[in-house]
C-alpha positions in Angstrom: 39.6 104.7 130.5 38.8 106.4 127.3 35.1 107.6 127.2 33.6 106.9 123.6 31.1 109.7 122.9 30.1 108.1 119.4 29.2 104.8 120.6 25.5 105.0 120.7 23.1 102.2 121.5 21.8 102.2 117.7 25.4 102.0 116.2 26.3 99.1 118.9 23.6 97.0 118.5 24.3 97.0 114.3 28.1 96.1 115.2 27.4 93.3 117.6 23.9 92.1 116.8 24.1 92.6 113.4 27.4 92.6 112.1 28.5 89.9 114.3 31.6 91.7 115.6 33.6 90.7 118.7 34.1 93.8 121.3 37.8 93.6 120.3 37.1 94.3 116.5 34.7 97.1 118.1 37.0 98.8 120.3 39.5 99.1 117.4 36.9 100.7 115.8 36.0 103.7 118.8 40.0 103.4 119.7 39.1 102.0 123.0 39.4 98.6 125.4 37.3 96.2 124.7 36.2 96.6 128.2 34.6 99.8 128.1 32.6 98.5 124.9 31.4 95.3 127.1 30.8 98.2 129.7 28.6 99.8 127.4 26.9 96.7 126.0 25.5 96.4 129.6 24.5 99.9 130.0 22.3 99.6 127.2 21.2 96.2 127.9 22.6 94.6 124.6 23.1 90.5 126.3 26.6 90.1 125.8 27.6 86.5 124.4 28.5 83.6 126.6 32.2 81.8 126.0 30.3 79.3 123.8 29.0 81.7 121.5 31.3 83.8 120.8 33.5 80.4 119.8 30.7 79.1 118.1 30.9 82.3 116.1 34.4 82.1 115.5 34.3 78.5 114.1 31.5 79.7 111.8 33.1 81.6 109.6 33.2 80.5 106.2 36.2 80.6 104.1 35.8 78.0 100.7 38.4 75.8 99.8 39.1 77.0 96.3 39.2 80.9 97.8 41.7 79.5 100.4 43.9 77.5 98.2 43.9 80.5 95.8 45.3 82.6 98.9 47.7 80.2 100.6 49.3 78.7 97.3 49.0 80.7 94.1 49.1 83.6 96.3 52.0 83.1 98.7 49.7 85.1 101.5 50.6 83.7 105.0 47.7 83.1 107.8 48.4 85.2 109.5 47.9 87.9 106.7 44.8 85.7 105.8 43.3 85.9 109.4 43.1 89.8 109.4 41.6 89.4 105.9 38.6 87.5 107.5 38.8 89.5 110.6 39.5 85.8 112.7 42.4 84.2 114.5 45.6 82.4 112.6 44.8 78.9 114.1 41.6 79.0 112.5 42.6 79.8 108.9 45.6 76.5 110.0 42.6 74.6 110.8 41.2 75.0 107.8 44.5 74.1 106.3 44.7 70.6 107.6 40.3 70.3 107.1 41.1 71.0 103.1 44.2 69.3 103.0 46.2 71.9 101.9 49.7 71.7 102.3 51.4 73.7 105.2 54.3 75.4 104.6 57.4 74.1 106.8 59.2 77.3 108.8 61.8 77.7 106.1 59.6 78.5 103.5 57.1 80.7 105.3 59.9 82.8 107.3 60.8 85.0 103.9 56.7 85.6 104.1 56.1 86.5 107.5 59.4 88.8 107.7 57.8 91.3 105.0 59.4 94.6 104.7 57.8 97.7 106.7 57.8 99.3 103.2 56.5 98.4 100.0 59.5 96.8 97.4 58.6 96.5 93.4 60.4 94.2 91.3 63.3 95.1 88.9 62.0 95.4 85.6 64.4 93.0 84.0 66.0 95.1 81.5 69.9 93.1 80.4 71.4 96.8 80.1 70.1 98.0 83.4 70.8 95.0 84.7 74.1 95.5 83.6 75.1 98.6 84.5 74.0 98.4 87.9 76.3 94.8 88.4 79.2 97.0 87.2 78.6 99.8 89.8 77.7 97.5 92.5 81.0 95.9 92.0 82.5 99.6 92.8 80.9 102.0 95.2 78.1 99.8 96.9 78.0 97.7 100.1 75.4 94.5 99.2 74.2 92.4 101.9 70.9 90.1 103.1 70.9 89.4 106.5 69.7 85.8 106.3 69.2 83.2 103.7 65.2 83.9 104.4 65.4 87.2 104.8 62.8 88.9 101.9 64.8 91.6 101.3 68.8 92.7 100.5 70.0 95.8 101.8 72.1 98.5 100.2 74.7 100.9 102.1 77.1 103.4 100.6 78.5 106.7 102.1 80.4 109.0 100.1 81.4 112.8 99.5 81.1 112.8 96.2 76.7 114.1 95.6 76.6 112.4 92.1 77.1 108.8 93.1 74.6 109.3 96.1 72.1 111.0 93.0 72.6 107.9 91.1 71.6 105.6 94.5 68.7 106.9 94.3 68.1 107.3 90.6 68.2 103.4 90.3 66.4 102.1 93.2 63.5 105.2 94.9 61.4 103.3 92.5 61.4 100.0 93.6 62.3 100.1 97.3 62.7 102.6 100.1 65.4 104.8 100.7 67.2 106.9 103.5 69.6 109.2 103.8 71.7 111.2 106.1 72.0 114.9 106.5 75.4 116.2 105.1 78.3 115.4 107.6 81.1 118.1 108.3 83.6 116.0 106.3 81.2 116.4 103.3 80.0 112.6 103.3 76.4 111.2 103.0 74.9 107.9 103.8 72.4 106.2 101.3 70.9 102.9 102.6 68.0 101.4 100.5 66.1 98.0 101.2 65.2 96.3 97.7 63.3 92.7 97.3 64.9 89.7 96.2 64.6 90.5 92.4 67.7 92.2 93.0 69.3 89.1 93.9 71.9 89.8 91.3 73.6 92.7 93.4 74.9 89.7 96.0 77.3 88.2 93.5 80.3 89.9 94.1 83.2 87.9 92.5 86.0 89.4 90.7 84.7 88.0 87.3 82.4 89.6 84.7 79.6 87.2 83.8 79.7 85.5 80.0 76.0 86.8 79.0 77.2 90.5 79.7 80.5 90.0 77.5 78.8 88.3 74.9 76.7 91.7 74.3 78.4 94.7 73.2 75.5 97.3 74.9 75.2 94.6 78.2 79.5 95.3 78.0 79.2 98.7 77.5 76.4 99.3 80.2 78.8 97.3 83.0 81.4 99.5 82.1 79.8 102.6 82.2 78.3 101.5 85.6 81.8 100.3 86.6 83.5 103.8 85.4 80.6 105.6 87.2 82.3 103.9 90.4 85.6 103.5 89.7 86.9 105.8 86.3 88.2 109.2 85.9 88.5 111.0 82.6 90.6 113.9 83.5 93.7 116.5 81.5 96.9 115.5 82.2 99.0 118.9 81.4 97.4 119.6 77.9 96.5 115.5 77.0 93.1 113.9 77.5 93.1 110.6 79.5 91.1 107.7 80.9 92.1 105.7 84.0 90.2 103.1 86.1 91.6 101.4 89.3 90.2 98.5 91.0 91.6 95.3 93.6 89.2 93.1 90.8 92.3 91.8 88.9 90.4 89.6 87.0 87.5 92.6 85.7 90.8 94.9 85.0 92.0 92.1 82.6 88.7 91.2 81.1 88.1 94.9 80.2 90.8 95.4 78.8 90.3 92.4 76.6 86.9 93.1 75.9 88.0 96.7 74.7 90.8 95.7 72.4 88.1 92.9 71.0 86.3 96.6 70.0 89.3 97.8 68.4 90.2 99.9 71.6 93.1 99.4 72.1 95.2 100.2 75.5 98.2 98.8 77.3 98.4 95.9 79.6 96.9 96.4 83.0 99.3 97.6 85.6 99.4 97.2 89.6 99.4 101.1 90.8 99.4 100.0 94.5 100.9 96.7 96.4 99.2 95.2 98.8 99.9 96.6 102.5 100.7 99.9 101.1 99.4 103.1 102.1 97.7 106.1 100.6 98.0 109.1 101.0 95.0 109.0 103.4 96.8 106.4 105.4 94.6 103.7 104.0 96.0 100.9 103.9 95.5 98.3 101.1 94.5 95.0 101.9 95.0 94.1 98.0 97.0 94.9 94.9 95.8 97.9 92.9 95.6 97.3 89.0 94.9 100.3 86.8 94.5 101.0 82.7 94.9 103.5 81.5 93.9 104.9 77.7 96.1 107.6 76.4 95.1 107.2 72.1 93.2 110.1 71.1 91.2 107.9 68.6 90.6 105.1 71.3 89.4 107.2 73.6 87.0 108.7 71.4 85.9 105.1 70.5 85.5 104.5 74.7 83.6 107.4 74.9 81.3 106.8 72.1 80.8 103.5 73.7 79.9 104.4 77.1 78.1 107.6 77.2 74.9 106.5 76.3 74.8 104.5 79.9 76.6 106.9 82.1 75.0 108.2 84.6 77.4 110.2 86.9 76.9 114.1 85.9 80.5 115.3 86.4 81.6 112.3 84.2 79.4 112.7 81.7 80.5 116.6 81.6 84.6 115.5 81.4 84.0 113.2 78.5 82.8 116.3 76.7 85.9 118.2 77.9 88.1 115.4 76.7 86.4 115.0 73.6 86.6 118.5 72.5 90.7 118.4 74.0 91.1 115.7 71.4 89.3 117.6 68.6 91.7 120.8 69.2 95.0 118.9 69.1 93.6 116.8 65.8 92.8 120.6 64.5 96.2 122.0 65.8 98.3 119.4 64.5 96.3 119.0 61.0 95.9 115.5 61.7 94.7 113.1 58.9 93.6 109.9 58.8 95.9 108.8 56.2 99.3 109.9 57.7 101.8 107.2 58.6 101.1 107.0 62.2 98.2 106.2 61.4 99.1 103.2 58.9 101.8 102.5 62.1 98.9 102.4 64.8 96.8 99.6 62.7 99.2 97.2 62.4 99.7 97.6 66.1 96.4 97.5 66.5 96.2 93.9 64.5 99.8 92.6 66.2 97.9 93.5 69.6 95.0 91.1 68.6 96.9 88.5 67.6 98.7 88.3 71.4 95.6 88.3 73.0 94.4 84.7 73.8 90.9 84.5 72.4 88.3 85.3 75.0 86.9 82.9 76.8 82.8 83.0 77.9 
């Protein structure tokens, strides 16, 4: 047994006389059994409180209506979080419950509050172009889960090799939930997980379709395609030409993009399948899905891509590769004198406006 050396007849009596404090709340106090504090109650002949008493004392304590209401209802604070608060049991703040008549809540609706998170989650602050840049590269790189339908929190997973996506993990959620992550593996891969409260709700929604309120905003577009490059896009040289590519199994995103683009005067061919379904890589992966790619080769469309999505990005070596295509382009315009008033160009608009005109309108 642990001997208290603190625990003086002077300090005990203003605990338990005083104070009114069981020898459980004291022995948390001294780290000790409540045992040794009765133990010591009788040493220094402090009467120690009969069965009766020390309910009577526990049925005494006063918690108003209002206060409680305030704490159960408005407050969403279970009783058991209530009981520690006044330092008493659950059933009695449940008693107090039913004696106010205050409505209980059934098990569905007070399992999300009793299974609180070991760390402390904030809310997402609600901005549209955060909000959509992080649906775009959830829909890429990310594993999203909850593990129940009451469950207070959803969980995020990724590993990868590549240090910038795992930088942007925790960029976009450190604040608002806690993270973890693994040492660096031989094969050059870390794991991120992070555990983020239901105000990232949002992240769960995986279908392959890109939601009307984003494509009816050209920044909320631009955003979720700068988060959906960030996971999915290259800009890279092919030989001594600048170009953009982006592959995905989410048919239906490829397509919308590339409407959504061409709606912005950017315009790009038809979206391709780079990969059947069943095939391999040259990993040995095999595809459980069809591939689709676009890919932008237009010096003056990718400039317009560029300018449209570099405000949001957020991967470093991306960022860096627009600049290196960007000034690629500016060379070869320089090179070849190119002027806006040559016939290609004067070829490329009415392209441009046949293009338009074969595109069904886009439907929100």
């Amino acid at each position: 047994m642990k001997i208290v050396k603190n625990a003086s007849f002077k300090i005990l009596k203003n605990l338990y006389l005083q104070q009114k404090k069981s020898s459980p709340e004291i022995a948390k106090i001294f780290d000790c059994r409540p045992e040794y504090i009765r133990m010591l109650l009788r040493k220094y002949g402090i009467k120690i409180r009969s069965k009766s008493e020390a309910k009577r004392l526990f049925y005494n304590i006063i918690i108003g209506k209002k206060e409680l209401r305030k704490l159960y209802i408005k407050d969403k604070i279970s009783s058991i979080k209530i009981a520690k608060k006044f330092h008493c049991d659950s059933s009695l703040i449940r008693r107090r419950l039913k004696e106010y008549k205050i409505p209980i809540r059934s098990i569905r609706e007070a399992l999300p509050l009793s299974n609180l998170p070991k760390y402390k989650q904030y809310n997402f602050s609600g901005n549209s172009e955060e909000k959509a840049y992080l649906i775009g590269f959830s829909r890429g790189d990310l594993h999203v889960y909850s593990r129940s339908a009451n469950s207070s929190s959803i969980f995020i997973n990724v590993g990868s090799t590549k240090t910038d996506l795992i930088k942007i993990v925790e960029q976009s959620f450190s604040s608002h939930g806690h993270i973890w992550k693994s040492k660096l593996y031989k094969n050059g891969t870390i794991y991120i997980f992070c555990s983020l409260n239901r105000s990232f709700n949002f992240l769960l929604d995986k279908k392959d379709l890109i939601r009307p309120w984003i494509l009816r905003n050209k920044k909320c577009f631009a955003a979720f395609l700068a988060g959906y490059i960030d996971a999915e896009g290259t800009f890279c040289l092919c030989g001594e030409n600048a170009v953009f590519s982006i592959r995905s199994q989410d048919k239906n995103i490829i397509k919308k993009i590339r409407v959504k683009l061409i709606e912005l005067g950017i315009l790009l061919r038809p979206a391709q399948i780079v990969r059947k379904k069943g095939t391999k890589d040259i990993k040995g992966t095999i595809s459980n899905k069809d591939i689709w790619a676009l890919y932008i080769y237009r010096k003056d469309a990718l400039l317009k891509l560029i300018d449209l999505v570099s405000p949001y990005l957020k991967h470093a070596d991306k960022k860096k590769r627009t600049e290196i295509l960007k000034e690629n382009i500016y060379r070869r315009n320089k090179n070849y004198n190119r002027r806006s008033t040559n016939k290609y160009d004067k070829l490329y608009l009415n392209q441009s406006m046949r293009l338009c005109q074969d595109i069904p309108t886009l439907k929100l």
